[in-house]
C-alpha positions in Angstrom: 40.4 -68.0 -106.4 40.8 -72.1 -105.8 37.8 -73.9 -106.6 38.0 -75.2 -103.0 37.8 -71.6 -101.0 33.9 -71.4 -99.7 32.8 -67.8 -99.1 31.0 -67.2 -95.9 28.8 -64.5 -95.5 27.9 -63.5 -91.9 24.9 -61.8 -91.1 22.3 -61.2 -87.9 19.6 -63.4 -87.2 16.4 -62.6 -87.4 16.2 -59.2 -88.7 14.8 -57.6 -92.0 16.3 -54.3 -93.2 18.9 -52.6 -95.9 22.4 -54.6 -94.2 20.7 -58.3 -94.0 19.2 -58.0 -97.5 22.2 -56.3 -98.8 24.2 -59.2 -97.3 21.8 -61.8 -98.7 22.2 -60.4 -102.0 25.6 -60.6 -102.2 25.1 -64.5 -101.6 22.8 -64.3 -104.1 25.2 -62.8 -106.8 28.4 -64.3 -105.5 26.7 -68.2 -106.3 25.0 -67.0 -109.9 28.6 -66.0 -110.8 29.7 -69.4 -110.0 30.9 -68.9 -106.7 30.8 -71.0 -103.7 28.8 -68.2 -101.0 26.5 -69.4 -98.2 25.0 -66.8 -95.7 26.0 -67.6 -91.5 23.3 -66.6 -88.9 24.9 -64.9 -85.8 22.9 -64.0 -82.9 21.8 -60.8 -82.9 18.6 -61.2 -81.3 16.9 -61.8 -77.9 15.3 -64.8 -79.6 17.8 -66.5 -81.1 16.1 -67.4 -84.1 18.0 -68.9 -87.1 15.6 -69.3 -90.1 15.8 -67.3 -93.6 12.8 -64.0 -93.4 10.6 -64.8 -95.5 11.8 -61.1 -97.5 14.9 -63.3 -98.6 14.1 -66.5 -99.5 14.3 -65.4 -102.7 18.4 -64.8 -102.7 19.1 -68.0 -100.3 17.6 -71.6 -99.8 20.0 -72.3 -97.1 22.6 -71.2 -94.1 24.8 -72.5 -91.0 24.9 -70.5 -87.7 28.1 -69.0 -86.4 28.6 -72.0 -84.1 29.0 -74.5 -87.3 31.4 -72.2 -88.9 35.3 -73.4 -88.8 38.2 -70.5 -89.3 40.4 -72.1 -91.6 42.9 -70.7 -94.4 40.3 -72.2 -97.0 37.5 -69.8 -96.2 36.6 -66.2 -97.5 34.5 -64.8 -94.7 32.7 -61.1 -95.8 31.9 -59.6 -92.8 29.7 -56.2 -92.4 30.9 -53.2 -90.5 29.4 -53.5 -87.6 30.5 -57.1 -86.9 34.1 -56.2 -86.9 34.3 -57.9 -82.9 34.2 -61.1 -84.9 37.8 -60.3 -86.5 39.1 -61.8 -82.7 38.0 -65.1 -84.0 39.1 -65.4 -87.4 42.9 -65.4 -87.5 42.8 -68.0 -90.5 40.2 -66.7 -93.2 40.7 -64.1 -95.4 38.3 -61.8 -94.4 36.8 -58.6 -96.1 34.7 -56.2 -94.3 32.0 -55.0 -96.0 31.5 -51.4 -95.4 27.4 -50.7 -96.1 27.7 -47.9 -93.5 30.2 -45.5 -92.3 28.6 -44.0 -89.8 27.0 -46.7 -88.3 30.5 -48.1 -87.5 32.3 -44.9 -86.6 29.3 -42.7 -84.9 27.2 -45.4 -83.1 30.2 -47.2 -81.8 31.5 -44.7 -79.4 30.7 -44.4 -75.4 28.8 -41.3 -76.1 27.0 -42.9 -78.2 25.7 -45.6 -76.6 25.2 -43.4 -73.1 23.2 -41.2 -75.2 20.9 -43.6 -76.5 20.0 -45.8 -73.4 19.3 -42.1 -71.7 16.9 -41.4 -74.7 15.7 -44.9 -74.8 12.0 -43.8 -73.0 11.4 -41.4 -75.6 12.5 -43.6 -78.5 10.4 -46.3 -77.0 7.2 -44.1 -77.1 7.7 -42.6 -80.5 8.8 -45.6 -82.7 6.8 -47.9 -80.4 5.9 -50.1 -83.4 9.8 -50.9 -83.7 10.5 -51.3 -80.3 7.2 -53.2 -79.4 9.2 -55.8 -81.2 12.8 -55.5 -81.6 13.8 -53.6 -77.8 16.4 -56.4 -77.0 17.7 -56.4 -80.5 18.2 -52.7 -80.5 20.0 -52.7 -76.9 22.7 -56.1 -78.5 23.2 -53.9 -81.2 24.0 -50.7 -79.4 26.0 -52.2 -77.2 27.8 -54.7 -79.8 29.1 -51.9 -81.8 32.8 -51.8 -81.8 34.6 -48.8 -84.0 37.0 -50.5 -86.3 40.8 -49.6 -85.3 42.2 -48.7 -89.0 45.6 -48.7 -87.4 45.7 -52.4 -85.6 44.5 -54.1 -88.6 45.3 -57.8 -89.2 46.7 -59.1 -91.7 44.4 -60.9 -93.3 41.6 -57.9 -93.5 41.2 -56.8 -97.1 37.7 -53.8 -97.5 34.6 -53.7 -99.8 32.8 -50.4 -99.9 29.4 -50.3 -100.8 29.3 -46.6 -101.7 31.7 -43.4 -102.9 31.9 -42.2 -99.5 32.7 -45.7 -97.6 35.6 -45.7 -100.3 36.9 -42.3 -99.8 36.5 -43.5 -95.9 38.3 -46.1 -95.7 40.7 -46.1 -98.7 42.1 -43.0 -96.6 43.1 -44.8 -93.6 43.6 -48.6 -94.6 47.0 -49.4 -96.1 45.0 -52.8 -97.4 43.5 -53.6 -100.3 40.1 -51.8 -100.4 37.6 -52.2 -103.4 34.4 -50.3 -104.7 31.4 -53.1 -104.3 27.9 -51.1 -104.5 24.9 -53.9 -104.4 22.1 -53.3 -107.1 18.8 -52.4 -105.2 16.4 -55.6 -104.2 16.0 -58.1 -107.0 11.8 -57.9 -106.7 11.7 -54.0 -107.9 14.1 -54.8 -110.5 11.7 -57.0 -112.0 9.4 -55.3 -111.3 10.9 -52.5 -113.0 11.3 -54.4 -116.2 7.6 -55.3 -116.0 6.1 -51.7 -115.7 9.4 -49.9 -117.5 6.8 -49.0 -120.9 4.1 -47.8 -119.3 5.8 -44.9 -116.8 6.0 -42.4 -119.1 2.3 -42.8 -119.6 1.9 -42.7 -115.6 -0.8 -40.3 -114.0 1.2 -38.5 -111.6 -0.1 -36.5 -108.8 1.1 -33.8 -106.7 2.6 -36.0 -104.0 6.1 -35.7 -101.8 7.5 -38.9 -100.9 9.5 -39.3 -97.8 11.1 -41.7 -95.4 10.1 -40.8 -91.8 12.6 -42.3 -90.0 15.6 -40.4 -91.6 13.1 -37.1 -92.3 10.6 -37.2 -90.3 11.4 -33.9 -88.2 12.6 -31.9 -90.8 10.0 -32.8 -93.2 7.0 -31.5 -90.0 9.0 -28.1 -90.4 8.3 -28.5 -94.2 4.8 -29.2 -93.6 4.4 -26.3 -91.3 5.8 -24.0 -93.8 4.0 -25.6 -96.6 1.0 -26.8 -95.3 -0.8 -27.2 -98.4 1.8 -29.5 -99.8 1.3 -33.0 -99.5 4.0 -35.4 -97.9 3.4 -39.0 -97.2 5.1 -41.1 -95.1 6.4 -44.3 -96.8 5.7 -46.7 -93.7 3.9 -49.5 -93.6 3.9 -50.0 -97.4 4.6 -53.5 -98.7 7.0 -53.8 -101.7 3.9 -54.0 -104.2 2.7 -50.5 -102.4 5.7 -49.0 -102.2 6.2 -49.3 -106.4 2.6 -47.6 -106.4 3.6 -45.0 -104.7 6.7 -44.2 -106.4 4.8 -44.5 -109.8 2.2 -42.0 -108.8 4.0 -39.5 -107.2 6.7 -37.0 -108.4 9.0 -36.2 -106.1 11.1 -38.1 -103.2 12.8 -36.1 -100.5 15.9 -37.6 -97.8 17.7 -35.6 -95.7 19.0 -38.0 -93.6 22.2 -39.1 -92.6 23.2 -41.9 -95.5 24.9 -43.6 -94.1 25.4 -45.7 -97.2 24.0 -45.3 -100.6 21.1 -45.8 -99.2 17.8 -47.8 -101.6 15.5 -45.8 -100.9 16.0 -42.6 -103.0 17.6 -45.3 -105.7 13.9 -47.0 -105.7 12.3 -43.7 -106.3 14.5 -42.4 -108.5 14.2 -45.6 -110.9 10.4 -45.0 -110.7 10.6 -41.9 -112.2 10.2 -39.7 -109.1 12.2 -36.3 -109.0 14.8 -36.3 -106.0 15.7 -33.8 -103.3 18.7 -34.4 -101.0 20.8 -32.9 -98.4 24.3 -33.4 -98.4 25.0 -35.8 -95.3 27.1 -39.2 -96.0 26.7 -40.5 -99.0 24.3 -37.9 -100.7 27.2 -35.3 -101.1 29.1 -37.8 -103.6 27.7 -37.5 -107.1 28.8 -41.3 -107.3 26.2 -42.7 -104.9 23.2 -40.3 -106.1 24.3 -38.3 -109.0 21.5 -35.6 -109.5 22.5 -31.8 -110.5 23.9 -29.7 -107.5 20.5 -27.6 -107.7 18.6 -30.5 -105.8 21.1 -31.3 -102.8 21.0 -28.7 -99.8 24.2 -28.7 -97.8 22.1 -26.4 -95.2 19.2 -27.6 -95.3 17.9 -27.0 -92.1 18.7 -23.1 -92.7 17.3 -23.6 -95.8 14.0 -24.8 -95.7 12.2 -21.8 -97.5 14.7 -22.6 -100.5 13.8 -26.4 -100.6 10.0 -25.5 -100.5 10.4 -23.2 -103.3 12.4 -26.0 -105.4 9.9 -28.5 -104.1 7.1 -26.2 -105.8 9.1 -25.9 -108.6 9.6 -30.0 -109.4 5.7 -30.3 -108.9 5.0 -27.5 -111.5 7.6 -28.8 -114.0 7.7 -32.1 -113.7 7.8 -32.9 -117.2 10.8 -30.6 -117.7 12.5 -31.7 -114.3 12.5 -35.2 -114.3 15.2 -35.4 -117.3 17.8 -34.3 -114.4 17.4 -37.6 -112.9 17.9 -39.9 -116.1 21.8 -40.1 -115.0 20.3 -41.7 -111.8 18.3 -44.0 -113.3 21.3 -45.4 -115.5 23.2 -45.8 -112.8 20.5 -47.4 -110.9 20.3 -49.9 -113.7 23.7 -50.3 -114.3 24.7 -51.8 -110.4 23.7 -55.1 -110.8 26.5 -56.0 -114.0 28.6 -53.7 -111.8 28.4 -55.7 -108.6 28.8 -58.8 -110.7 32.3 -57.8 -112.6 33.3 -55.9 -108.9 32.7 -59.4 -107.5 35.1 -61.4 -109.6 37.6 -58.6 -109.8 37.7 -59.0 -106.2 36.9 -62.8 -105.3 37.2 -64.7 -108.5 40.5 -63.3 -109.3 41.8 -62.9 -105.5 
């Protein structure tokens, strides 16, 4: 790559979750390897905020908004998935989409989509109201924002990073462009954290505890709990990252059987902690490459399954000891992102 090309990351305003810190990451990583990467606020929100989250001052100490940014044939813009309306605008920059979700792009982009989540808007409102209480006009610009990317009227200057197995096998099947594997390591703070507390988990009093993310499990896990009722499942919301690393240090088991639409951190987090994990096979979870555990713990029918997964469920908790060995391939390749995303970054930038 010349040593004039800047790369220009663009990301929403105003908004912490998994695709603005994977995004600020890869700013993060692009500048340690001695690339030129600064992150570009677009509006996203009511608010129109432009100001780095607190979560990630950490990866940047600076940005520009969409409306400094200049298209020019000197300029390596990574775009995520959703943002794909933006291609309109950059006819000079090389650009490279960053897939972090598939089915964000290809599910919650279409008409039927977006009809039926303003006609279940009331009901979201009333059950997340902690979410929407703060973010409603954010979640109705992104709804209506999402644009499907059209694999077949694809400019030339559009080249595809994949953040998991399955966004690779997505797209490589339908872009005749160069598409590359570029999974992000999980967030630098539990890394370090990792290396910090790394001796003492083996030692780790572990109890009886079923971790899981409500927002992906929530419903399937309440049939769980009726089933079960004398298992215990917590919730992992409202944690900060400090409590979150608790929990995954003092409990045994994680279970996701949401959609992943990526490789999703969550489970990775866990896993790395020494928790056991239990999957379905939606997304990204049926690829051994972006959560390789034995085919015992993933459940491609899970919801006619559920008096299976309890009885694996009581079976991790009983043989911890025994079980958790299945999940040391995880944990390597947990560890093993961050030089990954580092060498997948030159291959693609340096040398581009």
């Amino acid at each position: 790559m010349s040593s004039s090309k800047k790369i220009y990351v663009f990301c929403p305003n105003d908004f912490v979750t998994g695709g603005p810190d994977a995004l600020h990451q890869i700013v993060y990583y692009l500048n340690q390897i001695g690339l030129e990467a600064i992150i570009v606020y677009y509006a996203f929100t009511s608010k129109h905020v432009y100001a780095i989250p607190d979560a990630y001052k950490a990866y940047v100490s600076g940005f520009i908004t969409e409306d400094d940014f200049v298209d020019s044939s000197e300029n390596i813009v990574i775009l995520p998935e959703h943002a794909v309306d933006k291609l309109k605008f950059l006819k000079k920059s090389r650009v490279l989409i960053w897939w972090l979700s598939v089915d964000n792009n290809t599910n919650r982009s279409s008409f039927l989509w977006k009809v039926f989540f303003f006609a279940t808007l009331p009901a979201r409102v009333v059950k997340n109201w902690h979410y929407y209480k703060k973010r409603f006009g954010e979640a109705i610009v992104k709804t209506l924002q999402m644009k499907k990317y059209d694999f077949n009227a694809e400019p030339e200057n559009v080249e595809h990073l994949c953040a998991s197995h399955y966004a690779y096998d997505f797209v490589s099947k339908r872009s005749k462009h160069k598409t590359s594997l570029c999974i992000e390591p999980i967030s630098k703070i539990f890394l370090e954290k990792f290396d910090e507390q790394k001796g003492l988990l083996d030692s780790t009093q572990r109890s009886d505890i079923i971790l899981y993310n409500p927002r992906k499990s929530g419903a399937f896990v309440q049939r769980l709990v009726e089933l079960a009722p004398d298992l215990n499942f917590v919730p992992l919301k409202g944690f900060s990252q400090d409590q979150l690393i608790e929990k995954y240090v003092t409990s045994k088991l994680y279970v996701d059987f949401g959609p992943f639409p990526g490789a999703e951190r969550i489970p990775k987090e866990a896993a790395l902690f020494g928790c056991c994990v239990i999957t379905g096979r939606n997304g990204a979870s049926n690829f051994y490459g972006d959560v390789p555990i034995p085919d015992e713990y993933k459940f491609a029918d899970y919801a006619g399954q559920a008096d299976l997964i309890v009885a694996k469920i009581r079976d991790v908790l009983k043989n911890y000891e025994t079980k958790k060995p299945d999940f040391e391939e995880y944990r390597k390749t947990v560890l093993a992102l961050e030089g990954n995303f580092k060498n997948s970054l030159k291959g693609c930038l340096q040398n581009g």
